[in-house]
C-alpha positions, 0 to 999 in steps of 0.5 A: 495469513502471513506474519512477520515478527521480529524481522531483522536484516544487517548489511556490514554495520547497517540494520536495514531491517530492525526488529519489524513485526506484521500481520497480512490478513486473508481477503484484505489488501495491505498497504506496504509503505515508506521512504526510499532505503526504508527496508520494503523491499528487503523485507519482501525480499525476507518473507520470500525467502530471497534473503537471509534473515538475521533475527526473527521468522515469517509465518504462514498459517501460524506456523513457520514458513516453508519453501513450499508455502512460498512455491504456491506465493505470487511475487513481483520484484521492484526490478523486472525479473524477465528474459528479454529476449525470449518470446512473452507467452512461451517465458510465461508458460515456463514460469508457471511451469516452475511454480507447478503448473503444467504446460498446458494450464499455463499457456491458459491462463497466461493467453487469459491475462494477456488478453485482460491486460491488452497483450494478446496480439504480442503474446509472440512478441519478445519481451524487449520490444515491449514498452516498459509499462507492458513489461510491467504488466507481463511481470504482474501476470507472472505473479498471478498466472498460478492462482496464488495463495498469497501475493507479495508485490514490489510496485506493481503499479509502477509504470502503468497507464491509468486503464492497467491500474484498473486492471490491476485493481480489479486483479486485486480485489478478485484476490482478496475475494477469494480471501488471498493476503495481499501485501504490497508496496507503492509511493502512490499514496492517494491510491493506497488510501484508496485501495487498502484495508490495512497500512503498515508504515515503515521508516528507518528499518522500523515498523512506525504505523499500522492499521487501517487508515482510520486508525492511523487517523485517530492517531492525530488531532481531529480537524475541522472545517469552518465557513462563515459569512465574515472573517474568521481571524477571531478562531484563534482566541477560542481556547483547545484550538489550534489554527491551522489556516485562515483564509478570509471567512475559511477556517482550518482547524485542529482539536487540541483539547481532550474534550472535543465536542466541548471545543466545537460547542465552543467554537460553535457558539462563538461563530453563531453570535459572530454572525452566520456559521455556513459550515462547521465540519470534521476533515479528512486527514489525507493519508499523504499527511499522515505518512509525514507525520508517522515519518518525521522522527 
């Protein structure tokens, strides 16, 4: 796996990544998340050996990273790191070359992402021609042309149509089967819930959250959902509630005792001798709203 621990990166009198310490896993999918200017992409940047670090080291295997560990990483950057100018598939082949391949195993395997993501009839096209979404798309194949060992990708869903982000996911998900840690970063939170094993949550230069998104969950009040078949304003004179939203015979609320199955037998028998409960049920926490709530010191 990868490690961060103790990562720390100034610019002048600016910490702009302060003491941060994870985990990638093999064969998980890491969501990397955070505001804009929340050191995601320094710390990238860090655990690729792109900047220097100023506290702590980042480990492969358990032992200290190497330049030649991270020749055998995929890396995507936030911004494009192409030639414009050059043709698509010979400035693939010469990436690949650099990471080790050899010419001929590289215009395979880039002729075969091309083909996957709907480029094959450009491959001789320059790489300025291309929209931005296909940009995007050629720089993703670049990190995955080589069969990494691990994959470090800035927003790699920036920019893609719905059917590359299928693309993608799937590219992704066949990494992680071949148990590669993946880490990678993105706004685009409803597909982080959906996507992620684990999160690591970061604010301010700072490590705030991690885990996987049940965890994150537990963190916070549980939630519960109760339907009626008359008003519900009664809810919020049943103690260990708090009342997140009334809405006529829709109640939305949170445990706000220890003893949560007390409160629901509670809540429970209040509703049933009040007329009939039509639905009493736990709620997801979206992971939107848990961001906020980990963020929001």
């Amino acid at each position: 796996m990868i490690q961060t621990r103790g990562l720390t990166r100034r610019f002048g009198d600016t910490t702009a990544v302060d003491d941060v310490s994870f985990d990638v896993p093999r064969g998980l999918l890491t969501g990397f998340v955070g505001g804009n200017g929340a050191g995601k992409t320094t710390t990238m940047r860090m655990m690729m050996g792109l900047l220097g670090l100023h506290g702590g080291e980042v480990l492969w295997e358990g032992r200290p990273i190497t330049a030649a560990d991270r020749r055998r990483f995929g890396y995507m950057p936030e911004e494009r790191g192409l030639y414009p100018k050059q043709k698509i598939l010979d400035q693939l082949v010469y990436l690949g070359e650099l990471s080790g391949m050899t010419a001929a195993a590289a215009r395979a395997s880039a002729s075969e992402h091309l083909e996957r993501f709907g480029l094959g009839e450009r491959s001789g096209d320059r790489v300025e021609k291309l929209s931005l979404g296909n940009q995007q798309r050629v720089q993703i194949i670049a990190a995955l042309m080589n069969s990494p060992q691990a994959l470090i990708l800035d927003e790699p869903f920036s920019g893609l149509d719905p059917r590359a982000v299928d693309s993608m996911v799937d590219l992704l998900r066949e990494q992680t089967a071949r148990t590669t840690p993946v880490l990678f970063s993105s706004h685009q939170l409803d597909l982080v819930e959906q996507l992620c094993d684990r999160l690591v949550v970061l604010a301010g230069g700072r490590v705030v959250a991690q885990g996987t998104v049940e965890d994150l969950r537990a963190r916070g009040p549980e939630r519960l959902r109760l339907v009626t078949d008359r008003d519900a304003g009664w809810v919020r004179d049943v103690r260990g509630l708090h009342v997140v939203d009334v809405d006529g015979p829709v109640a939305l609320l949170e445990v706000a005792d220890d003893d949560g199955d007390g409160v629901r037998r509670a809540l429970l028998d209040e509703g049933l001798q009040r007329g009939q409960v039509r639905e009493l049920a736990r709620v997801q926490t979206p992971l939107a709203e848990i961001y906020r709530e980990v963020t929001a010191s």
